[in-house]
Wavefront OBJ file of the C-alpha trace (Angstrom):
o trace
v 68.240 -37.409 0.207
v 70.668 -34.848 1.100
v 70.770 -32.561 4.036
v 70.803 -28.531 3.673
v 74.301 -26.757 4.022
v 73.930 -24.288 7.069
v 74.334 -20.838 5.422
v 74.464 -18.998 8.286
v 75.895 -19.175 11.614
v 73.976 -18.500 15.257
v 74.464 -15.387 16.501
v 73.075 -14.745 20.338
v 73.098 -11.374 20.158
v 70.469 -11.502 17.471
v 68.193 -14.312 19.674
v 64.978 -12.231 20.328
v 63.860 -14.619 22.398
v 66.640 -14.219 25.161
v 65.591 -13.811 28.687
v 68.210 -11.757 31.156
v 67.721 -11.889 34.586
v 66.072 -8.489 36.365
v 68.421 -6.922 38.939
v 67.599 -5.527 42.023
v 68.978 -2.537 40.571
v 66.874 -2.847 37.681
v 64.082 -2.575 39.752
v 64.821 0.377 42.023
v 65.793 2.107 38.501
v 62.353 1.475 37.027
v 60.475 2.635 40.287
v 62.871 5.820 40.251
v 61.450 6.488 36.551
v 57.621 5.695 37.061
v 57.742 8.341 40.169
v 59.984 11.204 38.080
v 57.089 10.152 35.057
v 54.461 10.641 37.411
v 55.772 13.841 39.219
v 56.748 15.707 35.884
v 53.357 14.534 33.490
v 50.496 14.009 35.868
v 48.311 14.168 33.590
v 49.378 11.997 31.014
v 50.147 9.889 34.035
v 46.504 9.841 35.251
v 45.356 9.298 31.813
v 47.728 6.111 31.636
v 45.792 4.949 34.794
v 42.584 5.894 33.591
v 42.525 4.728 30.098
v 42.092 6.269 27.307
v 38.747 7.831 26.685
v 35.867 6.316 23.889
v 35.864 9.030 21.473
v 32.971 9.387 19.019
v 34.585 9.755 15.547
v 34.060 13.631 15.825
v 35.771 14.020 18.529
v 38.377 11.851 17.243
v 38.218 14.353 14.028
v 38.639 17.526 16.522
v 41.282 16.166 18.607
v 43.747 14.371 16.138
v 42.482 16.493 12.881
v 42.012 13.028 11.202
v 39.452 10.362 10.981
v 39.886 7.201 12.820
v 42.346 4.718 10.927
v 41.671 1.458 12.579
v 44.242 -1.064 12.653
v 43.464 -4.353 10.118
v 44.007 -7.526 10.989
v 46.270 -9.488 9.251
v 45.200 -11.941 7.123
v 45.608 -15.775 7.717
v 47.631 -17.557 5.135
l 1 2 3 4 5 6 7 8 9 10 11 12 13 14 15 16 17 18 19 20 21 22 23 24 25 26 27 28 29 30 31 32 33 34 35 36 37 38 39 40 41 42 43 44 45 46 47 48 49 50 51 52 53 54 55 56 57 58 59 60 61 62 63 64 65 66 67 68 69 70 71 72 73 74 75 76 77
C-alpha cells in the first residue's frame, strides 16, 4: 500500500473556514452603516424588519413581471 503524493500545498488565505476576531472598531463601523441604511432607505429598511410580504402568484406576476421560480432542492447523492 502506498500513500498519495500531496499535489498541492495549504494555502490560509484560501481556508474558508477561518475565523478573525471582531474589533471594537468593527463593531462601531457596522452600527455606523445599519443607522446611515436605515436613515437613507426607510423603507426598504422597514421592510427588512417586517419581512417580506406572502404574495399570491399574481401579485408576484405584477410586481416582478415573472412567475414565481422556486428554488429546488438539491438532490441527495
Amino acid at each position: 500500500m502506498s500513500i498519495p503524493k500531496q499535489t498541492s500545498l495549504w494555502d490560509p488565505k484560501r481556508n474558508t473556514s477561518q475565523v478573525f476576531p471582531v474589533t471594537l472598531q468593527d463593531v462601531e463601523n457596522a452600527r455606523r452603516a445599519l443607522e446611515a441604511y436605515k436613515r437613507d432607505y426607510p423603507a426598504h429598511y422597514q421592510w427588512i424588519i417586517d419581512g417580506p410580504p406572502n404574495l399570491t402568484e399574481a401579485e408576484h406576476v405584477q410586481r416582478f413581471g415573472e412567475h414565481y421560480k422556486g428554488v429546488r432542492a438539491r438532490k441527495r447523492a
